[in-house]
N, C-alpha and C positions, 0 to 999 in steps of 0.2 A: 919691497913690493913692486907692482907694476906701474908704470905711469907712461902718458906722452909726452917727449920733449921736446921740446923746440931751443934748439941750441942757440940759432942766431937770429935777430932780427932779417926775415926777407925768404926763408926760407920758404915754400911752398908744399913742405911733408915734415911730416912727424915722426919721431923717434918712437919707438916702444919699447922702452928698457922695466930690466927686472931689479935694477939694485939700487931704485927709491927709497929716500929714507923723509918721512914726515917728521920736522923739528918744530922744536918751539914750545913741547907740550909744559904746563905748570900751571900754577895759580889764575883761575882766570878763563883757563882754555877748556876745551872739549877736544877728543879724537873721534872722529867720524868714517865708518865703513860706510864709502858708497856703493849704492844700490843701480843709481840710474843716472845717467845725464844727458842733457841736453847739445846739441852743437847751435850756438848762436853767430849771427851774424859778424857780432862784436868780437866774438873769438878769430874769426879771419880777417878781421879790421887789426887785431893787436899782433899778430901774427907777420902783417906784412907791413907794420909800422906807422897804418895811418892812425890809432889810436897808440898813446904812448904807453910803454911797459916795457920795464925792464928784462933783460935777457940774464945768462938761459931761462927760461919757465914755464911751467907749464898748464896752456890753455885749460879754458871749462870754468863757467861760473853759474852753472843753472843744471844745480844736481842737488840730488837725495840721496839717503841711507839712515843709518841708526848711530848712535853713539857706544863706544865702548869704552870709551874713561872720559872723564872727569876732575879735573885740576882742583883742588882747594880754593875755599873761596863760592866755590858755583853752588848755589842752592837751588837753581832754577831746573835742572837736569839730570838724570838720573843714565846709567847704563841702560841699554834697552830704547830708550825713547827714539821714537820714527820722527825724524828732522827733514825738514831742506834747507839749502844755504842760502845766504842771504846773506850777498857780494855788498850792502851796500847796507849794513844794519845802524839803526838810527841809536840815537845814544839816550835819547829822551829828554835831555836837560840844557841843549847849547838854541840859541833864538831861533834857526832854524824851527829845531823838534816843537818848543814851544806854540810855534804858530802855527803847530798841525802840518808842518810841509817835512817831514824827515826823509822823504826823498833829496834832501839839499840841506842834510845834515851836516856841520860844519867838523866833525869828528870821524862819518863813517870812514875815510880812506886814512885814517890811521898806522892799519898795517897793511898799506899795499907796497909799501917800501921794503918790508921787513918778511928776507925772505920765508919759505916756511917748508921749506926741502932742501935735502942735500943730497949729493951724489959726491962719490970716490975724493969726496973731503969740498966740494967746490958748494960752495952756496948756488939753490935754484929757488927762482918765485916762484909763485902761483901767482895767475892772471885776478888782477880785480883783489889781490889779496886772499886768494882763494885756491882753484887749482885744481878742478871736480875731475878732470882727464887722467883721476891716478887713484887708486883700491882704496886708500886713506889719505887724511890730510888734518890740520890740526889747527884751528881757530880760536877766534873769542868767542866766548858764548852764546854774545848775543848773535855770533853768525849762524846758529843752530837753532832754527825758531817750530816747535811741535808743531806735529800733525798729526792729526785725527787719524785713529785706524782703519777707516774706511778709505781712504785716500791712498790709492796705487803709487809706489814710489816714481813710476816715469810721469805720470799727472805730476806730481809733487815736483819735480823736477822742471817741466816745462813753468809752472808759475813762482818760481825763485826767478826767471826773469821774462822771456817772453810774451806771456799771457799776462805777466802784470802791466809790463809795459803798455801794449796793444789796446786792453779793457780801458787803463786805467785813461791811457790820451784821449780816447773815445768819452768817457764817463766823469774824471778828473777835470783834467785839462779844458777840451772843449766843452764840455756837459752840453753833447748835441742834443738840441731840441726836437721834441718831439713832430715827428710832417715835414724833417725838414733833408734838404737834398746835402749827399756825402757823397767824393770820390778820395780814393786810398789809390795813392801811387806807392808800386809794391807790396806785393803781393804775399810774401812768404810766410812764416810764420806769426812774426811780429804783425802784419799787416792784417790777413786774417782775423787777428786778435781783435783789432783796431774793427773790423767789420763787425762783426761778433758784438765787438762792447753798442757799435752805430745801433744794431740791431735791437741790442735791450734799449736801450734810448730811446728808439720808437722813431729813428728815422724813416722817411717815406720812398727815399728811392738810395740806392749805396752804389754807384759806380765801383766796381776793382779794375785797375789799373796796370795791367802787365805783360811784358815781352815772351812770356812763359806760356805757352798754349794752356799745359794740364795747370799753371796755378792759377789761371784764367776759370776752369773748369772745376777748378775745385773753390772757387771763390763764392760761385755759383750756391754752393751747399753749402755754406757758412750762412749765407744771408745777403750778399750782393743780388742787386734785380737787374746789375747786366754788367757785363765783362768784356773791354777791351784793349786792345794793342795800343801802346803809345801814341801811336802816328792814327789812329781813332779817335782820339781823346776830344782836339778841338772838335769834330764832327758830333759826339755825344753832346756835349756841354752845348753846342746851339743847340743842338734836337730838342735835348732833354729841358732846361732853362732855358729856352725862345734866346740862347745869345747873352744872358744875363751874368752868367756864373753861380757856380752851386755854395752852398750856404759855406762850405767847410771842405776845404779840403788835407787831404791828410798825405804829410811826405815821410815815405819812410824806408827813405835811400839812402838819405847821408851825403846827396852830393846837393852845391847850389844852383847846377844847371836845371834837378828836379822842384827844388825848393823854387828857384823862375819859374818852373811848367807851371806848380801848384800854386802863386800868386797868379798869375798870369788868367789860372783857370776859377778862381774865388772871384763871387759876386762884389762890388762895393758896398764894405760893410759886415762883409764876411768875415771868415776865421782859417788862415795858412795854420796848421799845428804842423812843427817840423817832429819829427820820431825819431830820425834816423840819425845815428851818431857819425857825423863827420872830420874829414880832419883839420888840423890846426892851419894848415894852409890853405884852405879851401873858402875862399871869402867869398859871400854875398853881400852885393851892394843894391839900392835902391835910392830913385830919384829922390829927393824929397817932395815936390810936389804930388808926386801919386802918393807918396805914403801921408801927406794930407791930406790929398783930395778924396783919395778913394775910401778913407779910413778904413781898411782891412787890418783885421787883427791879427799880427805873427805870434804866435805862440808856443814857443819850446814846450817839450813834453819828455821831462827826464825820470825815466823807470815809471812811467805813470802817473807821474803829478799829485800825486799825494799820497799820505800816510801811508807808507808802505807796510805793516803790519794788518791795520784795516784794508787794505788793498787785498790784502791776502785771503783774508776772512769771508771777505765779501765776494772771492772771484770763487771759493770751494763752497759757501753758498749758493751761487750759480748753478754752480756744476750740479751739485746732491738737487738744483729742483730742474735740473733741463734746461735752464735758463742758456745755457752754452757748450761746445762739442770742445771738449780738451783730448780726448782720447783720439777722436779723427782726426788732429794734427801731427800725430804721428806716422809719415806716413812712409817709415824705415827707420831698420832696427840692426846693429851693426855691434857687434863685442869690441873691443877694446883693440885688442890686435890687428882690427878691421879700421880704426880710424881715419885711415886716409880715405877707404871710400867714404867715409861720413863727408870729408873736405870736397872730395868732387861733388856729391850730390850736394853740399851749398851749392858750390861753385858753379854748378849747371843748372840749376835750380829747378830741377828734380822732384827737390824734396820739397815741404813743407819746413819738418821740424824731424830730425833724424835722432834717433836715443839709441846712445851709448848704452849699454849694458855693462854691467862689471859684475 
């Protein structure tokens, strides 16, 4: 079959080869023809080694398709069933799950060691234990979680991770109150998201935050009430809060220079939510007496901060009443052999949320 490779950690292009071999199949697992995928940000984080993952392998953890077998053992799934993956599937039963947080499931990365492709006899991963960037791929079950017929496979694809994340930091995580002031550093898909979710909340005003003209402009039609450039930023924040800092601010860059902007730019008393997945070296520090004095809340927000099944449920909810634009986040569509442009329009940031086709 077809798939993108990425031979070495650092590379900056992808391979597209035809002599893919999905392994692993048996007791347990599922085979999945994907339909649609996603390119997320975190796929060009694993790519140039600030997120860790094994090589060769191959990118994509935010796709769709159907299943066409079925290992022994699975009662939950049938041939035919419309799926998305679900890079990080909670197991149900470890203290995590129990406490309703299976976004910080103590089991889900199981099989992210264990590769689950091979090429000309060589063992290849999939990213995230997954690997959406190739025709087929072959999972545990629980990584194949249904969807409703009415749900377009590139929709279904975008909330295996993007849109969960986004909503859920917004909704989960912060649970912004309602009237109350949001700015979102970084703007692209995930962030949008993050706008989107502020907006059901019932925030009063949503700064979007970005060096990108058009994601400025398309921030705009999400639900932000105003859009601008970095080096604008401190000038909103006096305009807008007389000087004070806005309730929440939302970082979803991945680096600690923006994670400073976003403390820097929260009211005392407020809420830092970081989103963005950073790397292992990349430390943030803080005095101690501001993070007493000012009491501001940092808040990680991992895939959403909660229950990632109901996260799901509740984001195609959304969707089927208007509640939120998942289809405008698509705003380029690229075949598989086209991958690399998918990498520059991350890269240039272009795109919003680019889908793979297969």
């Amino acid at each position: 079959m077809r798939a993108a490779l990425q031979s070495e950690i650092g590379q900056d292009k992808l391979e597209v080869v035809e002599d893919m071999e999905a392994v692993g199949f048996g007791p347990g697992k599922v085979r999945i023809r994907i339909r649609a995928t996603g390119l997320c940000h975190s796929d060009l984080s694993a790519m140039s080694g600030v997120l860790p993952q094994p090589a060769p392998f191959i990118p994509g953890h935010e796709g769709s398709g159907e299943i066409v077998d079925v290992g022994d053992g699975v009662a939950t799934h049938r041939i035919g069933d419309r799926v998305l993956v679900c890079w990080l599937p909670p197991c149900g039963h470890c203290p995590a799950c129990k406490r309703g947080q299976g976004h910080l499931c103590l089991e889900a990365f199981g099989n992210v060691a264990t590769p689950n492709f091979r090429r000309a006899g060589t063992d290849v991963f999939g990213f995230a234990g997954t690997g959406t960037f190739a025709e087929e791929m072959v999972v545990p079950a629980a990584c194949a979680v249904p969807i409703p017929d009415d749900l377009p496979y590139d929709i279904a694809a975008l909330i295996g991770c993007g849109v969960t994340t986004g909503l859920g930091a917004a909704i989960n995580t912060a649970q912004v109150e309602a009237g109350s002031s949001v700015a979102v550093i970084g703007c692209g898909g995930v962030g949008i998201s993050v706008i989107q979710g502020a907006k059901v909340r019932g925030a009063a005003q949503i700064i979007a935050v970005d060096p990108v003209a058009s994601r400025r402009e398309a921030a705009l039609c999400f639900g932000a009430t105003e859009a601008v450039a970095p080096e604008a930023f401190a000038d909103a924040k006096n305009r807008i809060t007389a000087g004070e800092g806005f309730d929440y601010v939302f970082e979803v860059v991945g680096k600690s220079a923006t994670t400073q902007t976003a403390y820097e730019m929260t009211r005392r008393g407020g809420s830092v939510v970081v989103v963005g997945a950073g790397a292992l070296d990349d430390n943030y520090s803080i005095n101690m007496f501001s993070l007493f004095f000012d009491e501001k809340k940092i808040l990680p927000s991992m895939y959403g901060g909660g229950d990632v099944l109901r996260s799901y449920e509740r984001t195609i909810a959304l969707w089927r009443a208007g509640r939120v634009d998942l289809a405008g986040l698509i705003t380029h569509r690229v075949h598989l052999a086209e991958i690399n442009d998918a990498l520059d329009q991350m890269r240039t940031g272009v795109a919003l949320r680019t889908c793979i086709e297969l």
